[in-house]
C-alpha positions, 0 to 999 in steps of 0.5 A, a space after each residue: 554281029 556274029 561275035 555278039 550271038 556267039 557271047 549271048 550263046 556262051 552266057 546262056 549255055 553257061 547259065 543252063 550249066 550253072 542252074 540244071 541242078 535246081 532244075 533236076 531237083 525241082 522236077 524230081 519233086 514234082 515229078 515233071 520232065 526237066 526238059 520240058 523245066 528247061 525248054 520253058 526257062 529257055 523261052 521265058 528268060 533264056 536263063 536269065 534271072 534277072 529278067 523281068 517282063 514289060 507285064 512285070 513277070 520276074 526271073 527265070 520262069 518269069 512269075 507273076 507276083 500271085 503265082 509266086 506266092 500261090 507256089 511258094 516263091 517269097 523272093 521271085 528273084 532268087 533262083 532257086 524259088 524261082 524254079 521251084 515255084 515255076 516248075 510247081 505251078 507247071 506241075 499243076 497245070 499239067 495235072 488241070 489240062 490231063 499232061 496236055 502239053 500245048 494246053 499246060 504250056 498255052 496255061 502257063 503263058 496266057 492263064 489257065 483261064 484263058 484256055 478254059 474259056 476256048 474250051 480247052 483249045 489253046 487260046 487265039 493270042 498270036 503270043 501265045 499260039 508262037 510261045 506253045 510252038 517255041 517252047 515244044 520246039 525247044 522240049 522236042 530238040 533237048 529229047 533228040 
């Protein structure tokens, strides 16, 4: 069991390698942390770019067919859009929800509807309350 962590930890790190240069080039344009593009890649896909969710999300920042087209990602698979679309929408929402990080990222994972409806608290969804932890764990551990 160990051994097959240490495989599944090699291939992510190696993948983070392998994609932080869109990452950087996609926050620089958007003007975003790219720790925080990071540590919301790393909790929707682990860095894996065919992922593809029981909801029908696909790909590294995991899109929804509409976020995808409203962001610019025609080819939800491929990287590249993927991020830039991702991160352009994490963008956006981090301006909606004034840089409230638990608010944007609650947004990002349940809807920016949902947080507005509990008046801008993050909404009582058990996935979404343990994904806005997850993903400030991940942000605050890649700013050591």
């Amino acid at each position: 069991k160990p051994k097959s962590y240490a495989l599944a930890f090699n291939h992510l790190k190696k993948n983070k390698k392998k994609y932080t240069p869109l990452i950087i080039a996609a926050a620089t344009q958007h003007k975003i942390d790219p720790q925080l593009v990071h540590a919301v890649i790393r909790a929707e896909s682990a860095y894996d770019a065919k992922a593809i969710s029981s909801a029908g999300a696909v790909g590294l920042m995991q899109l929804m067919p509409a976020t995808a087209r409203q962001y610019g990602a025609k080819n939800r698979k491929d990287p590249k859009q993927n991020i830039f679309a991702g991160t352009r929408y994490l963008k956006y929402l981090l301006n909606l929800f004034n840089d409230d990080l638990s608010l944007s990222i609650a947004a990002y994972n349940a809807g920016e509807n949902a947080v507005k409806k509990y008046n801008n608290q993050i909404p009582p969804y058990p996935e979404t309350q343990k994904y806005v932890k997850q993903v400030l764990r991940l942000y605050k551990e890649n700013h050591g």
